[in-house]
C-alpha positions in Angstrom: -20.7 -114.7 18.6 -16.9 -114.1 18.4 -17.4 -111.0 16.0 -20.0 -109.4 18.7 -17.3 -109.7 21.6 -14.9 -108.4 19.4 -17.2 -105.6 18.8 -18.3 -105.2 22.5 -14.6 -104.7 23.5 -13.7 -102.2 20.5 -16.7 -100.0 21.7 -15.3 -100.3 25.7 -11.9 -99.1 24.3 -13.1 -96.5 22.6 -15.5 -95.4 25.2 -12.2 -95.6 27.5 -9.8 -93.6 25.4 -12.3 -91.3 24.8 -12.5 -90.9 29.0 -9.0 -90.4 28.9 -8.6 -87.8 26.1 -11.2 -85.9 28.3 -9.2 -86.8 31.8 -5.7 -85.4 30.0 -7.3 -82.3 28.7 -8.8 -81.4 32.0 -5.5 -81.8 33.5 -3.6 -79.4 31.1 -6.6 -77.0 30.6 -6.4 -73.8 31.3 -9.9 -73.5 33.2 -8.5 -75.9 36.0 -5.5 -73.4 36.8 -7.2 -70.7 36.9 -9.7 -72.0 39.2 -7.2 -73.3 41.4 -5.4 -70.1 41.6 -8.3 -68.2 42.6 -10.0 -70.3 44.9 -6.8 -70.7 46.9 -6.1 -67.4 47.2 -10.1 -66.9 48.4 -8.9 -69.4 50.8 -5.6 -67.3 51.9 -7.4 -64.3 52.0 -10.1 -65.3 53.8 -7.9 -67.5 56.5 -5.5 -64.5 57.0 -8.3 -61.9 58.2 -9.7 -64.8 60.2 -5.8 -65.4 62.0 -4.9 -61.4 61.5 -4.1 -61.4 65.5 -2.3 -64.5 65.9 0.5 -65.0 64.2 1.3 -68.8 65.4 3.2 -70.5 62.3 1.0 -73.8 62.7 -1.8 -71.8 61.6 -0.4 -70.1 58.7 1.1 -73.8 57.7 -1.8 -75.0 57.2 -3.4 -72.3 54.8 -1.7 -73.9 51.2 -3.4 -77.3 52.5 -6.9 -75.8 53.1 -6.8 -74.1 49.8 -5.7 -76.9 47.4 -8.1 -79.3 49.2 -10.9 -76.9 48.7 -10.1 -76.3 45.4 -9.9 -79.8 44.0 -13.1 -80.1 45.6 -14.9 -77.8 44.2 -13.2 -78.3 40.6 -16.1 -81.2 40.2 -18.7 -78.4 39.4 -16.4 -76.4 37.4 -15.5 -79.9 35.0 -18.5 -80.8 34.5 -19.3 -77.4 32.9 -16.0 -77.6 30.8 -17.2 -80.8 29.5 -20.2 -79.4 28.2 -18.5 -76.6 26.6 -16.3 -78.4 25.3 -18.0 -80.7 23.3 
């Protein structure tokens, strides 16, 4: 009984260093900058045409915010297929 909790809890750590190993390498890959830089510029290029006639400095502000939010968003799609590759 003791040895198959003992067991039960080695597998759960494992399971969770193993989460994190994956978790750290995302985070320092290469793939996840990338994607970040290009999806916020899209997102700057994109915004500026749309503002091209205004030039109010609230709207510009608020460009860096749209871009990083969209790109962490979207980063699900692109981990998912890192994980695959990178098993």
């Amino acid at each position: 009984m003791i040895m198959e909790k003992i067991e039960k809890e080695i597998k759960a750590i494992k399971e969770r260093n193993k989460r994190v190993e994956t978790d750290k390498a995302w985070e320092t890959s290469w793939t996840r900058r990338i994607c970040i830089c290009v999806l916020t510029y899209i997102v700057v290029v994109c915004y500026q045409w749309l503002i091209s006639k205004n030039s109010n400095i609230w709207l510009s502000s608020i460009v860096p915010v749209i871009g990083f939010t969209l790109s962490t968003l979207s980063l699900k799609l692109v981990r998912k297929i890192w994980e695959k590759n990178r098993e």
